[in-house]
C-alpha positions in Angstrom: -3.6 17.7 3.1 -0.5 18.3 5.1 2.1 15.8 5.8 4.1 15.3 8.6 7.9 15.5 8.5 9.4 12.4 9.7 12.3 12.5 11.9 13.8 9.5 13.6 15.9 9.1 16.9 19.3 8.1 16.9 18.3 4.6 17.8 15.7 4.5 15.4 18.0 5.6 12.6 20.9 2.6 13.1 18.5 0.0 12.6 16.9 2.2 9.7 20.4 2.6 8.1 20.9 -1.3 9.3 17.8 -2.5 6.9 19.1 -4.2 3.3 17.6 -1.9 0.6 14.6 -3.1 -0.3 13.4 -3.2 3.5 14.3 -0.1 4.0 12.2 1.3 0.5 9.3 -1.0 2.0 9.7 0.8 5.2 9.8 4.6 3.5 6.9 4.0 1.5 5.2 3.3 4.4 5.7 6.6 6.0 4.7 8.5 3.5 1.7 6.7 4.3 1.5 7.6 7.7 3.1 10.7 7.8 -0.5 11.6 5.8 -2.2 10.5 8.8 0.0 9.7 11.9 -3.6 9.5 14.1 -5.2 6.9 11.7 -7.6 4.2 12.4 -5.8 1.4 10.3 -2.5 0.0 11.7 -2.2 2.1 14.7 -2.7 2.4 18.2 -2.8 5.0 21.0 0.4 4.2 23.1 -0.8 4.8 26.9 -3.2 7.9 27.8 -1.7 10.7 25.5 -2.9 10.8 21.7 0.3 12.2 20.5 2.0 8.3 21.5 1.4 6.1 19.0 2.1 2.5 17.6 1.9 1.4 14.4 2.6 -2.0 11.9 3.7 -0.2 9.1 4.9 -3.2 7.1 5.0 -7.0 7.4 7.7 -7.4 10.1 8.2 -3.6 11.0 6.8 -1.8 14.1 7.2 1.8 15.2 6.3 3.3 18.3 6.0 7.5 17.7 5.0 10.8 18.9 3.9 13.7 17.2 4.4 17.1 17.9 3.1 20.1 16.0 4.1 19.0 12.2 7.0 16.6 13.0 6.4 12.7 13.4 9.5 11.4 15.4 9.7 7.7 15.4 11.3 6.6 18.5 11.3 2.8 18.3 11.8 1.1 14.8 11.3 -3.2 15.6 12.3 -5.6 13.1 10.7 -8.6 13.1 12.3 -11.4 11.2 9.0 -13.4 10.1 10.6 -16.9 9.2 12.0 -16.9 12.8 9.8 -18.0 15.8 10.1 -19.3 19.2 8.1 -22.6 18.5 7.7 -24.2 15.0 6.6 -27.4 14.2 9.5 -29.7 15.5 8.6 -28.1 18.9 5.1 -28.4 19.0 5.5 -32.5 19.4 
């Protein structure tokens, strides 16, 4: 099986290299998982008409939005979602 190189965008790589350590091993176990299979079933999504744009949850919190080309994954968008933090909790839902 081949795997996919990862490569991020500029972007992408601040809020990588912005990530407290054990986010950021969370987030690079995860793709190793992906870059296995950057057009699986589980976790992803087909971003718009093309194939090659994708979506994926890769962690609890962490979205990426990516393209493939040839070998090379290149993650574009890298979201961090804090998951204590929401717009409404329960002293706004009276």
């Amino acid at each position: 099986m081949t795997e996919y190189r990862v490569q991020f965008t500029v972007e992408a790589r601040t809020t990588y290299d912005a990530l407290p350590g054990e986010r950021r091993d969370q987030l690079d176990r995860a793709m190793r998982i992906l870059a296995r299979d950057p057009f699986r079933k589980t976790s992803t999504a087909q971003l718009g008409p093309e194939e090659y744009l994708r979506k994926a949850y890769v962690a609890p919190g962490v979205m990426v939005e990516y393209m493939v080309a040839g070998a090379i994954m290149v993650v574009m968008v890298l979201e961090i979602f804090e998951e204590s933090h929401y717009l409404i909790d329960e002293n706004d839902a009276a």
